[in-house]
C-alpha positions in Angstrom: 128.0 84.1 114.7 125.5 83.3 112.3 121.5 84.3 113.3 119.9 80.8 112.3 116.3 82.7 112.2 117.0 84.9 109.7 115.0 84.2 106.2 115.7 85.8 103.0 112.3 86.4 101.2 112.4 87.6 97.5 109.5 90.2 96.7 110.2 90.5 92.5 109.0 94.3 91.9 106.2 94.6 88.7 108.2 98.0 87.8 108.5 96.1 84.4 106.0 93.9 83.9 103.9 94.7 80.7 100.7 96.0 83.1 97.9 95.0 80.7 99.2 91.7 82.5 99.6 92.7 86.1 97.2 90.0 87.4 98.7 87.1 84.9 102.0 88.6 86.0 101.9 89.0 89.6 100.1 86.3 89.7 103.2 83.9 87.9 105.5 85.6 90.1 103.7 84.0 93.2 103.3 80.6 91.8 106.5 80.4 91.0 107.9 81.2 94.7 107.8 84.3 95.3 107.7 85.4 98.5 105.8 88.7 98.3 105.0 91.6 95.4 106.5 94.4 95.8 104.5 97.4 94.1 106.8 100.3 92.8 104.7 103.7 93.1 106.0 106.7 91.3 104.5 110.8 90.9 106.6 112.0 88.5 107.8 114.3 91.2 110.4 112.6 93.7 111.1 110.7 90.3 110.9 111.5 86.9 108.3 108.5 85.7 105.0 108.2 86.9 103.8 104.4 87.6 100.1 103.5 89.2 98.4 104.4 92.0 96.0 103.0 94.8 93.4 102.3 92.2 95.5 100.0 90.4 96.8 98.3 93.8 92.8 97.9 94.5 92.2 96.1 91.4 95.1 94.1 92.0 94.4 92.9 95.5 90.6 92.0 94.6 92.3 89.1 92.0 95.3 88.1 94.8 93.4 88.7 97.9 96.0 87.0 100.2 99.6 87.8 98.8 101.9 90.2 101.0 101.9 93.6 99.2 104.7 96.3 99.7 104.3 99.7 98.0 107.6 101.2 97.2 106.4 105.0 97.6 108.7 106.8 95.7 106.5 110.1 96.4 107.0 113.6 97.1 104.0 113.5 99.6 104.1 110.3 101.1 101.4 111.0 103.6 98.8 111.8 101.0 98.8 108.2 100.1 98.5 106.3 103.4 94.6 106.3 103.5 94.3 105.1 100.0 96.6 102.1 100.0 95.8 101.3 103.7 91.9 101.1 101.6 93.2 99.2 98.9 94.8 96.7 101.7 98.1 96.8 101.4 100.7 95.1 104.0 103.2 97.2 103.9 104.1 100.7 102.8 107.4 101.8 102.5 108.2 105.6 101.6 111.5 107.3 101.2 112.8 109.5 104.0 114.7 112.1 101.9 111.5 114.5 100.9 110.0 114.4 104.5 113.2 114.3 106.3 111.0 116.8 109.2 108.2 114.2 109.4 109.4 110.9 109.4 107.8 110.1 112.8 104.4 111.1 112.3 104.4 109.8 108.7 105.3 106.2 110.9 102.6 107.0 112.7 99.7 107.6 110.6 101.0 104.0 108.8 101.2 102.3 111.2 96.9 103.8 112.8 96.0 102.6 109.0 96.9 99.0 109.7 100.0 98.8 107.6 103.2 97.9 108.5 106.4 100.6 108.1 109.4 100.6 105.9 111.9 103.3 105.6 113.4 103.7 101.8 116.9 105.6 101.3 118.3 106.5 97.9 122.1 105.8 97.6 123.4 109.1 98.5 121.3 109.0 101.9 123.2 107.8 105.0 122.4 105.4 107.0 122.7 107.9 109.5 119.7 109.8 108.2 117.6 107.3 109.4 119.1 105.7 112.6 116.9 107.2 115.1 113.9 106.6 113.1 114.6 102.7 113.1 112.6 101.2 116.2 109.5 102.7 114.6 110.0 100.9 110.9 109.3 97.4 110.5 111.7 97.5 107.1 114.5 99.3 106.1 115.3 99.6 102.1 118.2 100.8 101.0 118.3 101.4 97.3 120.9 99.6 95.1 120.5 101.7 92.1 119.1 105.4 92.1 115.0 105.4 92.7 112.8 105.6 89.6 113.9 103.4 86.8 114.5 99.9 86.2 117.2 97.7 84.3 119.9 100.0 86.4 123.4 98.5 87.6 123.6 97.0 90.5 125.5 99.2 93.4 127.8 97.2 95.1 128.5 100.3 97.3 125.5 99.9 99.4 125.9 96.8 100.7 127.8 98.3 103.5 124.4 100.1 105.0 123.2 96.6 104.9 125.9 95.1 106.7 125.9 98.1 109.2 122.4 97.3 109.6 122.1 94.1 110.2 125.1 94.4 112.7 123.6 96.7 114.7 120.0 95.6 114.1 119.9 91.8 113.8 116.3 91.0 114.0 115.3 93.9 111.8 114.0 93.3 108.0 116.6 94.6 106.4 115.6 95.2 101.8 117.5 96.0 98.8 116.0 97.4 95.8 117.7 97.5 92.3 119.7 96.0 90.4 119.0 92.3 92.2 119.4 89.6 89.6 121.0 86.1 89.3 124.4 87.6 88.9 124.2 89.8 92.0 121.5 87.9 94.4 124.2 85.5 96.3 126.3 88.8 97.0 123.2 90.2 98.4 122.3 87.2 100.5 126.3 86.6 101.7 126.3 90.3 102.9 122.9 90.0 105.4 124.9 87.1 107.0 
């Protein structure tokens, strides 16, 4: 049976968008439909490339005060970050589960006290099991569709099955997909959170 009140949104990601332009950019991205932005953030550390930070995201949101942002965290220390882009009003932050495996619950916590909405992020080699218990505390779950830290990768076909398994067991839950999502790959995407 089909849910009729599910809604795909599309939030592009700025990972490659030429940043002397994130304003212009972001800003075309939103005129032309988008749904939200969705802000990759990156140490170095969990990934190899470093991205922006809060200050960026700041300077962002004072030119597009009312668009949805998501941070993609793609940190060691995810905590370290919560004040920061709770302060630089951000909607929702979404961190990945694999380096705090130990404190995924108070990490849920602490986001969710700062006013933000929670997303849990897995990389491809993460089971879905890694994060099942943790699910009734997230308002998001993101499953990556190409491994976390660069972009212009291949689409993973592979994952959809965490999708499907999550949307089966957890209709009403915002279920994401990260990587790899372009017109040759969207309708598959869409077909499998049916």
């Amino acid at each position: 049976m089909e849910n009729s009140s599910l809604k795909c949104k599309i939030g592009p990601s700025i990972l490659n968008a030429d940043l002397s332009e994130l304003y212009v950019e972001s800003q075309r991205l939103l005129d032309n439909g988008a749904d939200y932005i969705h802000l990759d953030v990156m140490d170095g550390n969990f990934v190899p490339n470093l991205t922006f930070g809060h200050p960026v995201v700041k300077c962002l949101r004072k030119k597009i005060p009312n668009a949805f942002f998501e941070t993609h965290m793609m940190v060691a220390e995810p905590e370290r970050w919560i004040e920061p882009m709770a302060d630089s009003n951000v909607n929702l932050y979404t961190f990945h589960i694999e380096p705090v495996i130990q404190e995924i619950l108070p990490i849920c916590r602490k986001i969710r006290e700062a006013g933000m909405n929670v997303g849990l992020a897995l990389k491809p080699e993460t089971g879905i099991e890694a994060v099942r218990q943790y699910i009734e505390y997230a308002d998001v779950v993101l499953i990556m569709t190409v491994e976390p830290g660069f972009g212009g990768q291949k689409f993973m076909d592979d994952m959809m099955p965490k999708v499907q398994w999550l949307r089966h067991n957890y209709p009403l839950l915002d279920v994401e997909v990260d990587g790899g999502v372009g017109l040759n790959t969207i309708n598959a995407c869409a077909e499998k959170f049916t």
